[in-house]
C-alpha positions in Angstrom: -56.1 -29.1 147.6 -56.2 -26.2 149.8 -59.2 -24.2 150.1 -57.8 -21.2 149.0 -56.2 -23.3 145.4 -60.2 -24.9 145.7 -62.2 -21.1 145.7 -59.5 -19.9 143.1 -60.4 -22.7 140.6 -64.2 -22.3 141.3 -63.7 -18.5 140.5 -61.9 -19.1 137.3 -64.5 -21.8 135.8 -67.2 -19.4 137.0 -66.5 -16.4 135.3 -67.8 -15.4 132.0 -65.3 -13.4 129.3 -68.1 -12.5 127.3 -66.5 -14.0 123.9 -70.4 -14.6 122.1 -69.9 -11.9 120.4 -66.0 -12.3 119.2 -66.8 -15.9 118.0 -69.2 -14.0 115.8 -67.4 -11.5 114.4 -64.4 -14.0 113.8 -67.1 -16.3 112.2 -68.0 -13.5 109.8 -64.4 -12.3 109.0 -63.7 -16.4 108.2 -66.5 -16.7 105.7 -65.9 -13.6 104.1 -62.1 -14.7 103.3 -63.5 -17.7 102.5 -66.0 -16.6 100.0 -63.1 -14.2 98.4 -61.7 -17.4 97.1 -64.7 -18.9 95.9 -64.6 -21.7 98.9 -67.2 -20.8 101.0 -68.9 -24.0 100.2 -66.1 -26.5 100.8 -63.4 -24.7 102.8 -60.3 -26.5 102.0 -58.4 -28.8 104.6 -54.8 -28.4 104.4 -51.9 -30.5 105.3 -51.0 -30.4 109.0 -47.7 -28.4 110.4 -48.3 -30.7 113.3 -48.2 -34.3 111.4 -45.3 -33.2 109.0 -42.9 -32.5 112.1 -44.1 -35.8 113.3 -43.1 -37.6 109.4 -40.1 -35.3 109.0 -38.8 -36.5 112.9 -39.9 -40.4 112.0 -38.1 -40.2 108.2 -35.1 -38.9 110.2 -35.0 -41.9 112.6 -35.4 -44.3 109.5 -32.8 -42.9 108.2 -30.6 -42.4 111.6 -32.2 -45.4 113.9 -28.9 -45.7 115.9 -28.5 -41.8 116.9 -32.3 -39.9 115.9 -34.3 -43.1 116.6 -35.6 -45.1 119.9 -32.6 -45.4 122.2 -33.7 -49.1 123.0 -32.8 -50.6 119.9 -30.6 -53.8 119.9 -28.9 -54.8 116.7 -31.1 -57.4 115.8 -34.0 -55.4 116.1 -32.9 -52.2 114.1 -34.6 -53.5 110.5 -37.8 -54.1 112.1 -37.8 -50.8 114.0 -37.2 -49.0 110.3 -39.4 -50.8 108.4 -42.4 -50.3 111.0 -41.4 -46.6 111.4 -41.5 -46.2 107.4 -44.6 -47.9 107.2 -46.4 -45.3 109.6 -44.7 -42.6 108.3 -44.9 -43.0 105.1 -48.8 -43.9 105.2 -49.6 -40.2 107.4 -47.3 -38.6 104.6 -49.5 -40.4 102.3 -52.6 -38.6 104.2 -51.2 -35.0 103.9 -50.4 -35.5 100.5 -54.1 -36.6 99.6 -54.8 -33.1 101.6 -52.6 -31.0 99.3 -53.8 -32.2 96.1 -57.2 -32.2 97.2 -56.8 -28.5 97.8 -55.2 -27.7 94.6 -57.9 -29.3 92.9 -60.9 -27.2 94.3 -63.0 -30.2 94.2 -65.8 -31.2 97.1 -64.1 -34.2 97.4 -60.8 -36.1 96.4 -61.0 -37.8 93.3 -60.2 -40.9 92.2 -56.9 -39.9 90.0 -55.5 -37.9 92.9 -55.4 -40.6 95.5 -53.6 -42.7 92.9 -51.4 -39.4 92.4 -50.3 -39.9 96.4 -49.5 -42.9 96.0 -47.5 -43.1 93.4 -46.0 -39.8 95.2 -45.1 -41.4 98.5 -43.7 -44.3 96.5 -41.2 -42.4 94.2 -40.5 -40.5 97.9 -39.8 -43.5 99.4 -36.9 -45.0 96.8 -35.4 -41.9 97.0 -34.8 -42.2 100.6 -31.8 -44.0 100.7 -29.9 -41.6 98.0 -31.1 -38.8 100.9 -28.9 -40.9 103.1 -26.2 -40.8 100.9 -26.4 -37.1 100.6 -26.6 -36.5 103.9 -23.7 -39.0 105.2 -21.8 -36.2 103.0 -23.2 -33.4 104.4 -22.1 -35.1 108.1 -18.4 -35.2 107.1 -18.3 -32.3 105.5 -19.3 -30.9 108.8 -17.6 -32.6 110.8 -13.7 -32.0 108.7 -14.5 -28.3 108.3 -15.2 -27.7 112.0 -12.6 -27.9 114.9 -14.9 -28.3 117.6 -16.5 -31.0 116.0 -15.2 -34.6 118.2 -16.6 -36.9 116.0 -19.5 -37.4 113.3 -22.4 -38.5 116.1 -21.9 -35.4 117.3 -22.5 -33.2 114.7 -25.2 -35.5 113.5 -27.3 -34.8 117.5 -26.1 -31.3 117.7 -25.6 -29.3 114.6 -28.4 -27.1 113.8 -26.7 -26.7 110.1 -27.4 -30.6 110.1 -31.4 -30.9 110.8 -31.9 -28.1 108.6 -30.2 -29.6 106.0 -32.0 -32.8 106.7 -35.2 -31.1 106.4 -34.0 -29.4 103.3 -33.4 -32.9 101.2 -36.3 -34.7 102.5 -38.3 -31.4 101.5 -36.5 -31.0 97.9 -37.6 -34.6 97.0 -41.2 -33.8 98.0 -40.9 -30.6 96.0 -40.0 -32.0 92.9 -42.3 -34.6 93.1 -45.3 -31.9 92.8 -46.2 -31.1 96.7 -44.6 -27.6 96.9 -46.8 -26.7 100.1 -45.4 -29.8 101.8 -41.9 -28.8 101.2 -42.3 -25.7 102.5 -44.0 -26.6 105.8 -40.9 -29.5 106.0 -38.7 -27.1 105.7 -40.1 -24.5 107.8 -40.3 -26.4 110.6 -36.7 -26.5 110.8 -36.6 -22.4 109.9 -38.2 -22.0 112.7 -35.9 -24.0 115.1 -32.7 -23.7 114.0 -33.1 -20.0 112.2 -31.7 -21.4 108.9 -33.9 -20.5 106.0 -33.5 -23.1 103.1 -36.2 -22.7 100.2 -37.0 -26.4 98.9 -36.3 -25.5 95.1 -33.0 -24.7 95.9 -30.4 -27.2 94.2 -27.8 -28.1 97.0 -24.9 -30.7 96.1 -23.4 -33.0 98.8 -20.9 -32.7 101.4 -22.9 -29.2 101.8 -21.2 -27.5 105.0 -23.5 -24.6 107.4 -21.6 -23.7 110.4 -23.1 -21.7 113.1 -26.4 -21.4 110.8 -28.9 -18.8 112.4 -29.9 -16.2 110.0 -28.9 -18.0 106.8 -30.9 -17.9 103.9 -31.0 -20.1 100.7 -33.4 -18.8 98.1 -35.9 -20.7 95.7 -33.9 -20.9 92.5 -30.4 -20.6 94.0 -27.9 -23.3 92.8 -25.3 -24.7 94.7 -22.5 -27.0 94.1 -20.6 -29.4 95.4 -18.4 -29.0 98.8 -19.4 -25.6 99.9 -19.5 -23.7 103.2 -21.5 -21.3 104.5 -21.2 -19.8 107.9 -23.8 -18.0 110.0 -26.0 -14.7 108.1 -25.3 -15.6 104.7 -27.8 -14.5 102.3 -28.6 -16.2 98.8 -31.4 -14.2 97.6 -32.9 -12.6 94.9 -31.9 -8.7 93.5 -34.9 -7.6 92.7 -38.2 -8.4 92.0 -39.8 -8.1 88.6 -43.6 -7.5 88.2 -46.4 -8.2 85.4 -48.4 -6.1 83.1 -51.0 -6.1 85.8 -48.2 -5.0 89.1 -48.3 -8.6 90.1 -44.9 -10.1 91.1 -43.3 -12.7 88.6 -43.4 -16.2 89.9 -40.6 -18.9 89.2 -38.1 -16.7 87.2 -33.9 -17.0 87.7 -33.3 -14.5 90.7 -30.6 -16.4 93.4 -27.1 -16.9 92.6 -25.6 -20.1 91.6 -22.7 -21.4 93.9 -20.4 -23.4 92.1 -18.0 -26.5 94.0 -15.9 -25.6 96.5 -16.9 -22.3 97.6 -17.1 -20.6 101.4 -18.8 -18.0 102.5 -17.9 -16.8 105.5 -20.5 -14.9 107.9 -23.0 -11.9 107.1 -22.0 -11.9 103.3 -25.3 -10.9 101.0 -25.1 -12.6 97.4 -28.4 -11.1 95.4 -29.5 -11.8 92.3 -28.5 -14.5 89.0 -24.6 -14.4 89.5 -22.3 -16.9 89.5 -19.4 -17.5 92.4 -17.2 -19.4 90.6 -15.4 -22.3 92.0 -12.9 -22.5 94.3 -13.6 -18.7 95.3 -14.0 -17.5 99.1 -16.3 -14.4 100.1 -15.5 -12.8 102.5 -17.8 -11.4 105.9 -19.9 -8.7 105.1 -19.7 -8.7 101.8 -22.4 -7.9 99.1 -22.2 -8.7 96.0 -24.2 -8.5 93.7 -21.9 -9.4 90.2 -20.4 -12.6 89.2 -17.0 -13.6 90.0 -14.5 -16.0 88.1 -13.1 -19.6 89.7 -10.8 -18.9 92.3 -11.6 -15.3 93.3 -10.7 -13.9 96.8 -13.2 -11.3 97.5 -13.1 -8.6 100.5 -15.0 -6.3 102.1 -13.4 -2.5 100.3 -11.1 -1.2 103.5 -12.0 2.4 104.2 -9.0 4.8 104.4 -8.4 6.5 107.7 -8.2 10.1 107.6 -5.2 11.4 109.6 -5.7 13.3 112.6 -4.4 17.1 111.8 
């Protein structure tokens, strides 16, 4: 080290930033918000964004050990490798479940019928992982027929953003319905926030479910989508508007994203709002927005402006 790096690092782990007095006032600020949910007693513990990437990567390498697990893996070894990567997996899962309900429950500490509740939960999660598989071999080839570029299915499988989002998204849905909503959502915002594809966990999404390009797609809460469809990059299944309460409070849970039915592509920056069906077979065009239903088989365009002729 030179003596200038060495009286650099001596000045920097000499000085004092004076941050007494911040760690206060944050202090104060925390146990106000705190207190304004009644939890100034027992602030809550939530599940870690950090261990669910870590579950979501690992229940991808079960699932994918030749391509998204360790590239070391001889054939022989392959069932081993899965079963001991679903064992830990499934037992920090386990963990940020017991965290969830805990929270919901407001209790000081986790009681008895909960921790039966996550494991009966990571259980039913774990039999449903090969049915994910299925899905997602479908999404896989749907990806890789409908694209050109594609060269074969391990590629889209490494490479296709549209893929780990989707991956997320089912992994995520099955956690959802299983009664750890805040789970989902961190699942599946951890791959929002790499891949820039937005896919609510209470959506309904069929197989051989196709997003090419991806970034800036979003997939609502209660939006409903069939079999075979295709969705290119911008697309927006979202809600109309947004209905409140007596009180001004928004509505939670009601109908408000558009149900896709089979065999359907939407091609890129078309906006779909509100509880309309796209019947089958139908193609939307870029741009679009639409915002009424539209029967099987439907071509719809953006409306071509007339030029006005130069006097």
């Amino acid at each position: 080290m030179t003596n200038t790096k060495r009286t650099r690092d001596i000045q920097v782990r000499s000085t004092h930033l004076e941050v007494d007095d911040i760690v206060s006032k944050l202090r104060a600020l925390r146990i106000a918000s705190l207190e304004s949910r009644k939890r100034h007693d027992r602030p809550p513990k939530l599940p870690s964004r950090k261990i669910l990437a870590n579950v979501a990567e690992g229940l991808s390498a079960a699932l994918f050990p030749n391509r998204l697990g360790s590239s070391e893996l001889a054939d022989e070894g392959i069932d081993h490798y899965v079963g001991h990567i679903l064992n830990v997996t499934l037992r920090d899962l386990m963990v940020q479940i017991q965290h969830e309900l805990h929270y919901n429950s407001g209790l000081e500490t986790l009681g008895c019928e909960d921790q039966k509740k996550s494991i009966a939960i990571t259980q039913a999660f774990a039999k449903r992982l090969p049915e994910i598989r299925v899905l997602l071999d479908s999404d896989i080839i749907a990806a890789y027929e409908g694209d050109p570029a594609a060269r074969n299915v391990d590629e889209v499988l490494v490479c296709y953003p549209g893929i780990m989002a989707i991956t997320h998204y089912r992994l995520a849905h099955e956690l959802h319905n299983l009664g750890v909503p805040l789970i989902a959502r961190m699942i599946s915002e951890i791959a929002h926030s790499v891949t820039g594809i937005e896919i609510h966990p209470g959506a309904q999404i069929g197989g051989s479910f196709f997003i090419d390009h991806g970034t800036g797609v979003v997939i609502g809460e209660t939006a409903i989508i069939g079999q075979n469809v295709r969705l290119y990059q911008a697309v927006t299944l979202g809600a109309k508007r947004f209905p409140v309460d007596e009180s001004g409070a928004l509505v939670k849970g009601n109908l408000r994203h558009p149900i896709v039915e089979d065999d359907v592509v939407i091609y890129a920056g078309a906006t779909i709002l509100g509880r309309i069906t796209i019947g089958r077979g139908s193609t939307i065009g870029g741009n679009v927005w639409l915002t009424h239903s539209v029967p099987p088989g439907s071509n719809i365009s953006q409306v071509q402006t007339p030029h006005k002729k130069s006097v």
